[in-house]
SEBAPA-152358 format. One record per residue (C-alpha): x, y negated, z negated. Coordinates in steps of 0.001 Angstrom, whole numbers, plus 524288, in hexadecimal, padded with zeros to 5 digits. Layout:
# residues N
XYZ...
***
This chain:
# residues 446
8C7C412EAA5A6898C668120645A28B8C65F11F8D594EC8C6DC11484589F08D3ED113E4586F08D28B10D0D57B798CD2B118AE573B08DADA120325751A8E091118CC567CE8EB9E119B3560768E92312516557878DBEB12A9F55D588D38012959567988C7A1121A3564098BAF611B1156AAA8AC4D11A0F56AFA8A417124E056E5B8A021126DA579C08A368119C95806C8B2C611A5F57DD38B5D2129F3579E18AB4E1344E57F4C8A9BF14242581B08AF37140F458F578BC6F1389A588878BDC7142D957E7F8BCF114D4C586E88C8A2147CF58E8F8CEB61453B5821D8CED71537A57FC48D45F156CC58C208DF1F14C09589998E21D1505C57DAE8E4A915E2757EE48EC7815B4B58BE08F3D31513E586488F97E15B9857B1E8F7271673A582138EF1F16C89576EA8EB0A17949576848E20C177D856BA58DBB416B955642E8D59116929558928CA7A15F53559D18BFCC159A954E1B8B6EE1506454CD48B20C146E3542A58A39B1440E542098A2AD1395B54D6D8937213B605543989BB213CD2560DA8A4ED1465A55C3D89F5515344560AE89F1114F4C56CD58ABC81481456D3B8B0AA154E3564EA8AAC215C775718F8AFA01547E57D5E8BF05153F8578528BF9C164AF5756A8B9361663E582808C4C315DAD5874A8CF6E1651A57FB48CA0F172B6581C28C78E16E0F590C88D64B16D60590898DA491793158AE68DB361765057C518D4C117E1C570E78CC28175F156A338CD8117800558D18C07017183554278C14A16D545457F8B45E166C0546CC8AF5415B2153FA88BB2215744536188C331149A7530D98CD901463D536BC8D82114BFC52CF08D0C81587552D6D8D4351582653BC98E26C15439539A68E1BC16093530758DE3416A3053BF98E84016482544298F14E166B453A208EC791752F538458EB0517B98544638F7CA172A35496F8EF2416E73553C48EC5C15F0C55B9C8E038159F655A608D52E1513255E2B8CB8C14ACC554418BF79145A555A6A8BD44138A2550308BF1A12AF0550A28C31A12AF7541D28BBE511EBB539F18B62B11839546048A85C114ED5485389F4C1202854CD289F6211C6355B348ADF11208D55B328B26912B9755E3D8C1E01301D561308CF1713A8055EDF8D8A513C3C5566C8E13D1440755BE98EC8814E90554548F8BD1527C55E368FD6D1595A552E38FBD0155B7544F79006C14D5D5407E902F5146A154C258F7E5140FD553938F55713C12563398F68812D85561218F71D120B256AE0904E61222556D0390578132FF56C888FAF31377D575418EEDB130205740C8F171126B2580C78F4C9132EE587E08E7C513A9F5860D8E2A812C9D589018EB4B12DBC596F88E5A613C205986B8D86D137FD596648D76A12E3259F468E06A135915AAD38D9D0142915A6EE8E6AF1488C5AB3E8E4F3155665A08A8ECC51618F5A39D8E55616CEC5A8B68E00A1759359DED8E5031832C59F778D87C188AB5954A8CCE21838D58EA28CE02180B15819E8C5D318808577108BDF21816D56B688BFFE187B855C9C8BB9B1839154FE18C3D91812C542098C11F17BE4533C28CCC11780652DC68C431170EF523138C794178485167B8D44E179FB51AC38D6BD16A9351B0C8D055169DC50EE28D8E1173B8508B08E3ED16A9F50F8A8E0D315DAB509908DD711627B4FB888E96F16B484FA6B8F1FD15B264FCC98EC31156D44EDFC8ED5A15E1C4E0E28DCC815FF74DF568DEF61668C4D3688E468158BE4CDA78D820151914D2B68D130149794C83F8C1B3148554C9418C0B813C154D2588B476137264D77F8B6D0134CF4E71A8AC6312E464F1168AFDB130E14FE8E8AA0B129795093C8ACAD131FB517B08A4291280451E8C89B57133275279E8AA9E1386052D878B1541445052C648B699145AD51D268AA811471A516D88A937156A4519A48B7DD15AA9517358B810150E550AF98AD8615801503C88B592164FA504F08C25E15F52500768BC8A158154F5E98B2CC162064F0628C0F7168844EC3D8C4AD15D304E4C98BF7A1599A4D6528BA0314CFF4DA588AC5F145E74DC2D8AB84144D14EB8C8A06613A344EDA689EA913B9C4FBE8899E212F795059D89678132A95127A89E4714009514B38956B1459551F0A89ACC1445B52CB88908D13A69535D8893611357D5422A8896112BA7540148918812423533E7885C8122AF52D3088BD711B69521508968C112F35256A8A2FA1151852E098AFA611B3252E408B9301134052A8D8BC2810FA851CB08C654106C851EE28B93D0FE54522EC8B3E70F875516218A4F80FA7451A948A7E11090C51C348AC8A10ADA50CEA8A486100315050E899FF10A314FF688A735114E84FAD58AC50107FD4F5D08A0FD105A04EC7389DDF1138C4E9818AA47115B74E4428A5E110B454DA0C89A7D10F074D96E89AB911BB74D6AB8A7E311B9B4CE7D8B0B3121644D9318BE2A1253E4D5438C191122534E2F18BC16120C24F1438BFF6125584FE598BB8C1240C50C358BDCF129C1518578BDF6126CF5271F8B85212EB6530EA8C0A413823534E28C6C31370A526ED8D43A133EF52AAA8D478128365232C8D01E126DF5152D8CE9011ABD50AB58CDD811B694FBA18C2541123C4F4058C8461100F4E74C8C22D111694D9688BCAC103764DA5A8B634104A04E82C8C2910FE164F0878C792103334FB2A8D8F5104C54FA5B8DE76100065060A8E5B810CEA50DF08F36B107EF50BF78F173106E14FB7D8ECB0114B24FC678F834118AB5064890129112DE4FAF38F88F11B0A4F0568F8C3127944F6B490764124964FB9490AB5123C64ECBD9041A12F554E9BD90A031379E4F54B918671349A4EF699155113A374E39D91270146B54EA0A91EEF145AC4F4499294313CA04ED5F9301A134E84F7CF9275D13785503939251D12CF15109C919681289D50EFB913431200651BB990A6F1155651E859065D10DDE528FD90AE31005252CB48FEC20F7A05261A900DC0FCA851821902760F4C550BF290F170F4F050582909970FCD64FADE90B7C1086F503E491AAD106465052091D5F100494F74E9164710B2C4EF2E91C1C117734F780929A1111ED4F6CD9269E10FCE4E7119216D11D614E63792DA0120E14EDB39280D1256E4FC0392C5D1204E508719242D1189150F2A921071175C51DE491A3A10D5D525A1912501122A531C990C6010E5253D708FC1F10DA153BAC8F49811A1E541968F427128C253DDF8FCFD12ED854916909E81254C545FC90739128B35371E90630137445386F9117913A095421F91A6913081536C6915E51385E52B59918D31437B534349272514023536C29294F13916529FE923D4143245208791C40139B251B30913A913FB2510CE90945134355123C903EE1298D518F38FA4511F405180A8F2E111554521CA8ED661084D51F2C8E08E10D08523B58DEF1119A651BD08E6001246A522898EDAF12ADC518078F75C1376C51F5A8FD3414349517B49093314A6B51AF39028D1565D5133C8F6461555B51E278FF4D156A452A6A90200145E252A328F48E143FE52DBD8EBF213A72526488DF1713F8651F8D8D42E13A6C517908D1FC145D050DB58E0601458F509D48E34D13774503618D4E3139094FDE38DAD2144134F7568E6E0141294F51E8E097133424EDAC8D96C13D104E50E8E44C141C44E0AB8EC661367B4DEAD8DFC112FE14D67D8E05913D534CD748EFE213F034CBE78F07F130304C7158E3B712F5C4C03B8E3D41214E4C5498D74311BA34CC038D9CA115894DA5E8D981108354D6AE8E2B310AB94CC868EBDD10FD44D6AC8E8B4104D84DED18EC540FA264D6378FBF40F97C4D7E68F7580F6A64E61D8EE3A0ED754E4F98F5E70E3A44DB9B902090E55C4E5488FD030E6D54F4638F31B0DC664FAC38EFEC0E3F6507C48E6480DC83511528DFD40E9B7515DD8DE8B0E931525358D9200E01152B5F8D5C30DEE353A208D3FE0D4D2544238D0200D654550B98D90C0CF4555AEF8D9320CC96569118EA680CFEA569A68F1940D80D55EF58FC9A0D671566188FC040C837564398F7FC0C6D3556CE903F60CED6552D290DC70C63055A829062B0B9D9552F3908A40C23254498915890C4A8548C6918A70B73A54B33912970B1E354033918270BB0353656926420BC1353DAF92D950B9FE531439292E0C613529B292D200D34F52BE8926C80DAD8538DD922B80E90353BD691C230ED905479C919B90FDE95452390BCE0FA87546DA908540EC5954A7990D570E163542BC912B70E295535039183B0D5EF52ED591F400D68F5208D9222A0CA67516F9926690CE4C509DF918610CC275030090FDB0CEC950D8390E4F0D6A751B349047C0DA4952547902930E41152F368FA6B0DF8F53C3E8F8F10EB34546658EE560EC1C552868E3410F6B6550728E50210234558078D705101C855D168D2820F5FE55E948D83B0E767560A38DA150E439550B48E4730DF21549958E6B40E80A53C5B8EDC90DE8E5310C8F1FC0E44E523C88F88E0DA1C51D668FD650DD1B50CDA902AF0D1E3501D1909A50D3174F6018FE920C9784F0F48EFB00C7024F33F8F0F10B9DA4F74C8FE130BE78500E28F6480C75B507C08E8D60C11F507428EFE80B3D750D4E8F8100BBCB517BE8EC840C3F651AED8E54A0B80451FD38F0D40B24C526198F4C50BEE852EAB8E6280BF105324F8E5D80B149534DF8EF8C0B40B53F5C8E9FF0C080544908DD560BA6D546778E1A50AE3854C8E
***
């Protein structure tokens, strides 16, 4: 069948509904799928996507049309999902297109936790079986059953903190209309906190604003209700509630590699000497604080499937992304909302320290740019120019262009979905990273 390439990506499959990824697609996605791993049995869920019942129906027609058992967990978050999969030792399909707009739809896709189907491991080849249709011939049809592993992966994620140490925080979580608000209000309903809720019912429609926090529009009102309402902290969740961001006590929002350093800290006082990984964009206040607190640390490729299968053969303990995706050796490697929400509960009570109190080593030491993209015409050439221009410092290349100079360094890598240049650039000063900031950019730009 001739089919958009473009929507087979490097961790997921991803496109708009129904022009780019439809009922007929999924339905040979299915097929591809459970032909590709010769699965006898699937789990599959959904998040809250308007098309996903019908997406949800046309891929287990496909599986069960070629002879796998179809496990429905229903309408769940992603790490809810990875849970399952976990569980029942089982691959699986999750019909979402994470913090996209609503016209998305999409798969993530579990070979076996914790490793995933990615660009290079199996997601080009169901995109060669799709389009060739060439599917072995089903010996059975498959059967459709039904399981709730809810309370179970809400006993799971308390029984990672000490609840009985909790202190009496006031928390306002923002799920944005996606999938946490449901299994949030039964994990936190065993805590002793004030849960202020925003937006935790599940609507397809995104009534309120959308899914991804790391988008400024999408968090302004948690910002100021923190404030306003005397917040002890704030966090926010994408769609499918794989990635999560912390609002601190005065309304601002702490950048993901800060809080990888935070909870990094934290982690080694709970395993002394552990590896600890992040991903190739960080600021140095990853590396620098979990070699002072004695860890290891481990730089990483960007995306989900090269972190997990790492973790997995390091025995990392934790990991932390740039852009929010925070992964627990305790939860199988994979990365979950719920758990650094958590897990920053506790930290908050043990050091009876407010956030920005935490925060402020950081701040007075790190200058981090945040990311900033630019759309270009050739990635490939724009990295040659950087290369050129910055020759004389120190070069990486796990994952686009890294350059290093003793007070200040940058990471420049192309988007894996659409034709934009990602920069992270840190300084030891302000003004160092404010001036190179511009300067990089001035070049990228052109």
């Amino acid at each position: 069948m001739q089919v958009n390439p473009g929507i087979f990506k490097a961790y997921d499959i991803r496109g708009i509904y129904p022009t780019e990824l439809n009922e007929e697609v999924a339905h040979l996605i299915g097929r591809a799928f459970a032909s590709f791993l010769g699965a006898e049995k699937v789990i599959v869920g959904r998040d809250m996507r308007l098309s996903g019942p019908s997406i949800f129906e046309a891929v287990t027609r496909g599986l069960m049309g070629q002879g796998a058992d179809v496990v429905n967990i229903g309408m769940v978050s992603t790490d809810q999902y990875y849970f399952a999969c976990t569980q029942l030792g089982l691959p699986g399909m999750m019909v979402t297109a994470s913090h996209n707009p609503k016209q998305y739809n999409g798969f993530k896709m579990v070979r076996q936790m914790p490793y995933l189907l990615s660009g290079d491991a199996g997601i080009q080849d169901l995109r060669r079986l799709v389009e060739s249709e060439d599917f072995a011939t089903p010996s059975r049809q498959g059967t459709l059953s039904e399981v709730d592993l809810s309370a179970e992966f809400v006993e799971a994620v308390l029984a990672l903190i000490d609840v009985a140490g909790l202190r009496p925080l006031k928390v306002i979580a923002d799920t944005g209309n996606g999938m946490v608000g449901p299994i949030l209000r039964r994990v936190y309903e065993r805590l002793p906190v004030t849960l202020v809720g925003m937006y935790l019912d599940p609507d397809g429609n995104l009534p309120n604003h959308g899914l991804d926090p790391l988008q400024p529009e999408n968090r302004a009102e948690l910002e100021a209700r923190v404030v306003s309402e005397g917040a002890d902290i704030g966090f926010a969740f994408d769609g499918d509630g794989d990635r999560f961001f912390t609002i601190d006590d005065r309304g601002q929002f702490i950048s993901g590699d800060f809080m990888t350093a935070l909870l990094g800290q934290y982690y080694l006082e709970k395993y002394p000497a552990a590896k600890i990984l992040y991903d190739v964009r960080a600021s140095w206040a990853v590396p620098e604080l979990i070699t002072a607190a004695g860890g290891t640390p481990l730089m990483e490729r960007v995306g989900h499937a090269f972190i997990k299968e790492r973790m997995s053969n390091e025995g990392a303990v934790f990991a932390g992304e740039v852009t929010g995706h925070y992964y627990f050796k305790d939860f199988n490697y994979a990365d979950s909302g719920i758990i650094p929400s958590l897990i920053i509960l506790e930290m908050l009570s043990k050091k009876g320290q407010r956030m920005s109190e935490l925060l402020a080593p950081l701040e007075a030491t790190y200058f981090i740019s945040g990311e900033i993209n630019t759309r270009v015409a050739d990635v490939k050439e724009v990295l040659a120019k950087l290369a050129e221009r910055y020759r004389d410092g120190e070069h990486g290349h796990m994952d686009g262009l890294s350059v290093t100079y003793p007070d200040w360094h940058f990471n420049v890598r192309g988007s894996n979905t659409e034709p934009l240049l990602r920069l992270n650039l840190e300084g030891r000063t302000r003004e160092l990273m404010e001036q190179r900031r511009d300067e990089v950019l001035e070049i990228i730009r052109g």
